[in-house]
C-alpha positions, 0 to 999 in steps of 0.5 A: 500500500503507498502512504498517503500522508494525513490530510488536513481539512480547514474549517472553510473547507468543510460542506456546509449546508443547512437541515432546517435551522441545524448548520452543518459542516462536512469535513470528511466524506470518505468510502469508510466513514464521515465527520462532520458538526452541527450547530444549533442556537437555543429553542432550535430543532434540527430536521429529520435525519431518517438514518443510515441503513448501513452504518451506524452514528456517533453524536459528541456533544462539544457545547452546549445542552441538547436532547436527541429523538429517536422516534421513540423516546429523549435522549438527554445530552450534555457537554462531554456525553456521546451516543452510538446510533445504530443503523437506520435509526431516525433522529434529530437533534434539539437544543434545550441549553441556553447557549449554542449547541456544538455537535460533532458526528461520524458515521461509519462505513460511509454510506 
């Protein structure tokens, strides 16, 4: 295998695009996983993301005070907690802190 040596992706290189109020940034969209972040201001509710059938999720929540729905209850987070989301589960993300919400995600394998 030739090195590839490791990359670094810049802030304003992320993707950035918009789930409902959620902004969000791709910083690595790759065939075996993807990273990214997503922020909220406080009262937000991001859109629907309906899951990866194929992969699963982690969410680290960097600042702030969000709640995770999975269609079927609440998951409470704050600063410092992550949560593994398994394969082609629905979630979206709400900020209940009051300040802004800094979440960052990978999913693996990419899908």
């Amino acid at each position: 295998m030739l090195y590839q040596p490791p990359r670094i992706i810049r802030q304003v290189e992320a993707r950035n695009f918009m789930e409902g109020p959620e902004h969000c940034r791709e910083y690595v969209k790759a065939p075996k996983l993807w990273f990214g972040t997503s922020t909220l201001q406080p009262g937000q509710r991001g859109n629907i993301d309906v899951g990866h059938p194929n992969s699963q999720e982690v969410f680290f929540v960097c600042q702030g005070h969000v709640l995770l729905f999975d269609e079927k209850q609440y998951h409470e987070l704050f600063k410092g907690d992550a949560i593994l989301i398994p394969e082609g589960v629905p979630h979206t993300l709400i900020n209940v802190g009051e300040e802004e919400a800094l979440i960052a995600w990978a999913g693996a394998p990419g899908d």
